[in-house]
N, C-alpha and C positions, 0 to 999 in steps of 0.2 A: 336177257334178250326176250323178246316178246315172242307169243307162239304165233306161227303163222294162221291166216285163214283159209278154209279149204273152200273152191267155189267148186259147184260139181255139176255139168252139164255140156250140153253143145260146144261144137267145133263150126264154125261153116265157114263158105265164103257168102260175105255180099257184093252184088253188083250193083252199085249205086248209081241211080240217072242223073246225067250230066245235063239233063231238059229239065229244070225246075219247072215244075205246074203242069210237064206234059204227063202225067200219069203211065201207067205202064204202056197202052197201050199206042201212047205216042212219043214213046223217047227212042231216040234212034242211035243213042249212045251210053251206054253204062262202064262204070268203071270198078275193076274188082279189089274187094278190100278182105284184110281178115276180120269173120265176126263170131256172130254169137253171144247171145246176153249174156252167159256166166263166163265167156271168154272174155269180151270187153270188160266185162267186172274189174275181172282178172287181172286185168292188163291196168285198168282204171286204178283200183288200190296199190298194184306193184309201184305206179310212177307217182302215187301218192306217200311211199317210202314205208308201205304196210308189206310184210313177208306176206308172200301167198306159194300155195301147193294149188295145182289144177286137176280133178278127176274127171274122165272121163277117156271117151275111144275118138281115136281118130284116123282117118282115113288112110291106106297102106298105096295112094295114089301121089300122082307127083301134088295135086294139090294138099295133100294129108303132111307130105313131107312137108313141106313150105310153112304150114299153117302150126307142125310141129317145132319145126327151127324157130319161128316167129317168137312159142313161147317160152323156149330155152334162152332167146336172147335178149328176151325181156328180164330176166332174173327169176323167172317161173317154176318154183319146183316141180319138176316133171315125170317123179317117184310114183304116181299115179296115173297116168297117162297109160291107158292099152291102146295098143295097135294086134289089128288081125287081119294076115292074110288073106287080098281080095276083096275088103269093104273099100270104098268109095263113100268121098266128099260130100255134106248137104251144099245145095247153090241157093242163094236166094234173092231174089229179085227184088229191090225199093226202089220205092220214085214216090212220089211228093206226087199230090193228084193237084187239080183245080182249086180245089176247096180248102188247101193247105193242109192235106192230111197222109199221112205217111200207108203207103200201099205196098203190100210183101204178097211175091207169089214164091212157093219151093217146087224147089228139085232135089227130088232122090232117086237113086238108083243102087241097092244095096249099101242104103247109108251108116255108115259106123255111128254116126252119135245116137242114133238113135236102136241098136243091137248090142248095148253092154248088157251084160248078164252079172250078176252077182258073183257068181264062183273065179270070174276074170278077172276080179277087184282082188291086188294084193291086201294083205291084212291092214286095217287102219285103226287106230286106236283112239277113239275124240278123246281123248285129254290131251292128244299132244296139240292139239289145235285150241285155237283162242273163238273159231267162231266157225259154224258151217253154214254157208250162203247155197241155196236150189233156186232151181226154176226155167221158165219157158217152154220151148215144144220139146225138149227132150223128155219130157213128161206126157206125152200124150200119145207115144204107142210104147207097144210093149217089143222087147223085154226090159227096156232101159225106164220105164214109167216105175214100175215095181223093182229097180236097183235100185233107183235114185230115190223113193219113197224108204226102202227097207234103211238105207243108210242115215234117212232123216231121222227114221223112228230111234235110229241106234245112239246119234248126238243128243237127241230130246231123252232119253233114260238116263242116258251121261249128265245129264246136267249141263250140257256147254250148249252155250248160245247159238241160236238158228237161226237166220234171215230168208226170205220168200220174196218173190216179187214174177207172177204169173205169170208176166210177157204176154198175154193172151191173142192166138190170131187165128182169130177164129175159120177161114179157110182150110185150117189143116183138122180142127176138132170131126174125130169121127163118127166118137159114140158121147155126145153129151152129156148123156144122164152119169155114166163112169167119172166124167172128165170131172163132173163140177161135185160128186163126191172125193175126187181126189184132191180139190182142191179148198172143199170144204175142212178136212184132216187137216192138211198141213197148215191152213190160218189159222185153225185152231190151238193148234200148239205152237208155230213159231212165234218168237220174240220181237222181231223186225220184220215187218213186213211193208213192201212199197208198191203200188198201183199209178196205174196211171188213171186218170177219170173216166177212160174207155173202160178199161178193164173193170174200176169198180162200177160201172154200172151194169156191165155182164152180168155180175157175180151177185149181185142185189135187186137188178131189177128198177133201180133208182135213180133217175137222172141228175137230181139236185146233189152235189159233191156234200155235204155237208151232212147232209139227210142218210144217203148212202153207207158213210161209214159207222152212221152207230150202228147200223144194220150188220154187219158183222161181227158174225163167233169167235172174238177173239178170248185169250187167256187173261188173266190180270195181269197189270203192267207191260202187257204187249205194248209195242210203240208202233204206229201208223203213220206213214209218208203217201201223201195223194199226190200225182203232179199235173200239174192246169196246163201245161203248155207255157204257154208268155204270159197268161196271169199267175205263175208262179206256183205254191206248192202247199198243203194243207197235213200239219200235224195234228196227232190224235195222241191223248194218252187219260184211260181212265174216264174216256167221255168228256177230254175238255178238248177240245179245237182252235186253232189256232191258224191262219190265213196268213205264207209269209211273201210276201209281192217277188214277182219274177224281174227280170232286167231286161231293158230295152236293147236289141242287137239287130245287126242285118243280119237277118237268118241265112244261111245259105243251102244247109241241110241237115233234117232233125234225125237222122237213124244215129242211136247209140247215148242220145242223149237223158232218157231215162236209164241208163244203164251206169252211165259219170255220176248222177244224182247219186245210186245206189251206190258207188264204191266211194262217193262225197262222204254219206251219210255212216260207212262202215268204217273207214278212218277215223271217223272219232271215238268209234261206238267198241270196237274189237278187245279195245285194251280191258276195258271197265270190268271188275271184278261182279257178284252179283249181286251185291248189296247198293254200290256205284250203280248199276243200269236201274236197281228198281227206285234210286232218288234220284235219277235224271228228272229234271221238272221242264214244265212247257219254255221257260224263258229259256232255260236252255237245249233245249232241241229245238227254237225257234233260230237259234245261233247257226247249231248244225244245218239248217233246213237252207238259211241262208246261203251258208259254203257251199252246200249242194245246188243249189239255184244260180250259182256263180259256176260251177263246173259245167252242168250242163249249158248254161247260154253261152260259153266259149265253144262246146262243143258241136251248137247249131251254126257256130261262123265256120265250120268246117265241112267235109266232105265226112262223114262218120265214120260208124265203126272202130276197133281198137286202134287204128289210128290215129286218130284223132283225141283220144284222150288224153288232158292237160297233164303236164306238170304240178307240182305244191307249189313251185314257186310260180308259174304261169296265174294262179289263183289267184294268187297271194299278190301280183302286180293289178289282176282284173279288179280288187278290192281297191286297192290303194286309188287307180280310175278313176273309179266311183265315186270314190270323200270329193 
């Protein structure tokens, strides 16, 4: 039996606008989902038939309970999950602006995902895991920025495989200069890492997607996932690049949808021993990039968040479509 993957981060709720194109500040209806980027992961690989365990704290509030039940009855090992008396729920607000671009505002008010502390982590051993995935705003205050770092450092010594994908939103970033050495470390050593085009040109200063990613410190044999939106999604390995075309959909709404890519792209990738991930070639991760390009644009005909994240076989019929 294969080991599971551990994804370690945020809990929230989203409240999703029901006003496409009204942006936050004219949607006069939202609707609340479970989320969370390494929660939808979560949730994303669980219905892709990949075992996962989930770290992190969640909220000791009726919304914590909810958001807790949710991942118990997805098949979510929940062996890692802290709750502490008296934190509260993050909230977060999407809407789709004008310009077809996805808008988050947060709400916290003594929020658990982002006050795990180290010494609250029961014991974890990375060999028993086949993969540990980080990332988003749980990374961006303390104490939980330096748990969820310490336990990165701790799989990367392991030798077991690490995925990154920044989430980056920049309205919550408080102290920059911290944020983007943090986040310099961790592409530095993980193995998997996915961006979105916003995000890499945060982080590089680059607008041109193709330009951008040599620009990054990565380690040898690192693998790079860019995703373009509706023009689809750009792999990197070793400095070769590769452009794999997105799919034509009625959008209906994009939150979660770079987060289905990411548990697309780890479903294939978890099993692979290390000799396996360092002869992954571009033809074949152009394969993978595709399945992920397929997840998420089922994802955008939905209302997002862990919700909304497909089935194998939901995928697996969106290809057949296609031919």
């Amino acid at each position: 039996m294969a080991k599971p993957v551990l994804c370690a981060g945020e809990v929230l709720l989203d409240f999703l606008s029901k006003n496409p194109g009204a942006g936050l500040d004219e949607t006069t209806l939202f609707e609340k989902r479970p989320g969370g980027s390494p929660f939808n992961i979560a949730v994303g690989l669980r219905r892709l038939g990949v075992p996962v365990a989930f770290l992190g704290k969640v909220g000791t509030d009726e919304f914590g309970d909810a958001l807790f039940s949710y991942l118990a009855s997805e098949g979510i090992d929940t062996r890692f999950v802290v709750r502490s008396p008296g934190t509260k729920t993050s909230l977060a607000f999407a809407a789709i602006d004008k310009h077809g671009k996805p808008v988050f505002r947060f709400y916290r008010d003594n929020a658990a995902d982002v006050s795990l502390k180290i010494t609250e982590i029961p014991d974890i051993n990375p060999q028993d895991f086949s993969l540990y995935h980080c990332g988003s705003i749980s990374l961006l205050e303390e104490p939980s920025a330096s748990t969820y770092l310490e336990i990165f450092r701790r799989f990367v010594k392991s030798g077991i495989k690490t995925s990154f994908d920044p989430n980056i939103r920049r309205s919550l970033i408080k102290n920059e200069k911290n944020y983007r050495m943090l986040l310099n470390e961790i592409i530095s050593n993980a193995d998997i890492i996915k961006l979105s085009d916003e995000d890499l040109e945060y982080i590089t200063g680059e607008k041109n997607p193709e330009k951008a990613v040599n620009k990054l410190l990565t380690k040898s044999n690192a693998i790079i996932f860019v995703t373009l939106g509706s023009k689809g999604s750009l792999v990197c390995k070793d400095k070769e690049i590769s452009h794999v075309p997105g799919y034509n959909v009625k959008v209906l709404e994009t939150t979660g949808c770079g987060d289905s890519f990411m548990a697309a792209v780890l479903s294939h990738i978890y099993k692979l021993n290390s000799e396996e991930f360092v002869r992954l070639s571009i033809m074949e991760l152009e394969k993978i990039a595709k399945f992920a390009n397929a997840e998420a644009a089922i994802v955008a005909t939905r209302y997002g968040a862990a919700n909304s994240m497909p089935y194998k076989q939901e995928v697996e019929t969106f290809f057949l479509k296609d031919l």
